[in-house]
N, C-alpha and C positions, 0 to 999 in steps of 0.2 A: 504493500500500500504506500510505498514510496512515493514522495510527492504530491500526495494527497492532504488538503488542510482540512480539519475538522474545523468549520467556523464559531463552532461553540468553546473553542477553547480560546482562552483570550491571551496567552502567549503566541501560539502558533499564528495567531491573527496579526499580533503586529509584528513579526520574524515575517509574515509574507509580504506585509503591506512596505517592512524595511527591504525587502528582495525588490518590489516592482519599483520604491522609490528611485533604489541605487541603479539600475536597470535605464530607467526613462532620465538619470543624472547621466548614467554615461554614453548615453545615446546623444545625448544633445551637447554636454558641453565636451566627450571625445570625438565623438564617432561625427559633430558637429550635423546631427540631423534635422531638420526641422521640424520634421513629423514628433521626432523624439523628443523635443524641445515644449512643444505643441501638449502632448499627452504628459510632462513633467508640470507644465501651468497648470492643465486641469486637474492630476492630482494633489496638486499642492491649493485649486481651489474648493476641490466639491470632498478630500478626504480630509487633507489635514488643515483646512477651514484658515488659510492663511491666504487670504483677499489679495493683499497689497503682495507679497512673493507672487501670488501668479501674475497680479496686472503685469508686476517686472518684465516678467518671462514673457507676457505677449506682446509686453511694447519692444523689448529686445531682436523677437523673433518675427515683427512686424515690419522694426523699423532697419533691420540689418538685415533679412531675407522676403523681405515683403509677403510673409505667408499669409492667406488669406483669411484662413479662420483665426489665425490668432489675430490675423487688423481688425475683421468683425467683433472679435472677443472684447477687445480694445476699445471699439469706438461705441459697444455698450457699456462700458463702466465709463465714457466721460458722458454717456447720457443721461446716466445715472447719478455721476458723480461718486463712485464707488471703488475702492482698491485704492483708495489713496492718493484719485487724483480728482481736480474739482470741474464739477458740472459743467462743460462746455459741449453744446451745439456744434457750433464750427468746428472743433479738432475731433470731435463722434465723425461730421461730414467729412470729415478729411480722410479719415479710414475707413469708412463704409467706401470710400472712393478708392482705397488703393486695395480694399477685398475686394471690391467690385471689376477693376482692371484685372482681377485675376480669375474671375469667374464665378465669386460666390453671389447668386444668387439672389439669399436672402441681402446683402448689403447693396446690390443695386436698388434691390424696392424700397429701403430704409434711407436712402442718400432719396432717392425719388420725392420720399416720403416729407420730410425736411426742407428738401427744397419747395415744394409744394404747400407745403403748410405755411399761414400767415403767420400764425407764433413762434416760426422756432428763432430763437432769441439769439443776436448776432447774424441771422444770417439773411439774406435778402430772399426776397420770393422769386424763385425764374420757374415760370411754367414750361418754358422750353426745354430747358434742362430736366426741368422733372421728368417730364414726357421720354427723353431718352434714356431715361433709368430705369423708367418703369417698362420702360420698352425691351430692354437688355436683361431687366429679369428675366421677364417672359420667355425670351427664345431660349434662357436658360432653363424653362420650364416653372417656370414659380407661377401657380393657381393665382394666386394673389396679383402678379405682377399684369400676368394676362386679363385676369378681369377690369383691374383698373385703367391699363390699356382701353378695354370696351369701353367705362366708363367715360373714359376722355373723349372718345369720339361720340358718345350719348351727349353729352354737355356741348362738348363743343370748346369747353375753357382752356384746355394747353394745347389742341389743333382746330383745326374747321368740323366740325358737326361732319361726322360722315357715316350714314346708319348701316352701310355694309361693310365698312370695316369692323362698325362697334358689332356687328353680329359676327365676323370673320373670329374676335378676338374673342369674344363670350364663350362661343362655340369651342373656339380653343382649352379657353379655361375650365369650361364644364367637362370635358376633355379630362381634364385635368383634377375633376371631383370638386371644381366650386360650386357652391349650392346657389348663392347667389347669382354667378354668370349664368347658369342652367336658366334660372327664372326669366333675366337678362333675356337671350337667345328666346326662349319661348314668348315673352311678351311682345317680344322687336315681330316675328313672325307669323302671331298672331291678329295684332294689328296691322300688318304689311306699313311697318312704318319703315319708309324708306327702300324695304326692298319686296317683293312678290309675294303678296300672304301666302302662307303653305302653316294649313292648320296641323295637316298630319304630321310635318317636321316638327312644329310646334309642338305637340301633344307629346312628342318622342322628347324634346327637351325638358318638359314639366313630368313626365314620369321620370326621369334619372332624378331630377332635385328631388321629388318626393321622395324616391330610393335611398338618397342621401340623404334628407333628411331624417329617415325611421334608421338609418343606422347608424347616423351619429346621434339619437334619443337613446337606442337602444345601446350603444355604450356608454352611455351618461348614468341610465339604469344600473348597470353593472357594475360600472365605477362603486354611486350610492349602494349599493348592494355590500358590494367588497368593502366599505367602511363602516 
């Protein structure tokens, strides 16, 4: 039974947790990994509950390898103002911008996000910019990114009102298990607003949201259950 930990014993549990520490210590600062560097942050923030040690580690590994989850990691605690460094907007949008150049996803829709919003403090509103952020989620597949895509050409506010696009993009994001763009996509098609009504496409768009809506109920259920 070699190498097997018994989690109930509370020796063997920190002899493993000091194995993985020193492990992910000499990945990153020999083996000079960034992955490794990467999974040393997070457990030095989600095991051994030492905030400000990881922000380190992700500003290190953000701002010396530009990795991207560790800049998105980053540019949530100055959202937040947490790990020990203070509340800024602008330096959050600075790293959601250089995870973003790197492909992550969720930090194009949160730069999007920022730039978009009239409140976020420090920073100017450009809808144009937004637009292309939220745009460069999407093709990386973010549900979110694509719906609000849709939504932009519904409005009409960070481009020109364009109702085939906004169904091109809803479509996509229900695609994609938004409940919301689902709805989206079915109302646009319903009404033939802007483009050829087609009730039956529509009604195929409004049963997937209802599908999705009873099973994200029915893991809610669960959830309450299991507590």
């Amino acid at each position: 039974m070699a190498g097997l930990v018994d989690f109930k014993d509370e020796e063997q549990v920190k002899e493993y947790l000091k194995n993985i520490e020193t492990e992910y210590s000499f990945s990153c600062f020999k083996e000079k990994e960034t992955d490794g560097c990467y999974r040393l942050a997070e457990f030095m923030e989600t095991v051994r509950e030492n905030v400000v040690e990881a922000t380190k580690l992700y500003s290190r590994n953000c701002h010396e390898h530009s990795h991207p989850k560790s800049c998105y990691k980053l540019a949530q605690k100055y959202m937040l103002g947490h790990g020990g460094v203070n509340k800024s907007y602008p330096d959050a949008l600075k790293h959601y911008k250089t995870a973003c150049q790197a492909n992550d996803d969720r930090a194009c829709l949160n730069a999007g996000t920022l730039l978009y919003t009239k409140n976020s403090e420090g920073i100017t509103q450009d809808f144009k910019s937004a637009f292309e952020y939220f745009k460069k989620s999407c093709e990386l597949n973010n549900p979110v990114g694509c719906q609000t895509v849709g939504g932009c050409f519904i409005e009409g506010k960070c481009v020109s009102r364009d109702m085939e696009k906004a169904l091109e993009y809803s479509a996509r994001a229900c695609d994609l298990n938004s409940i919301s763009a689902c709805v989206n996509a079915s109302r646009i098609l319903q009404l033939g607003d802007g483009v050829p009504k087609n009730l039956k496409l529509s009604q195929k768009f409004k049963d997937k949201a209802l599908k999705l809506h009873e099973s994200v109920t029915k893991q809610e259920k669960q959830i309450k259950f299991g507590q």
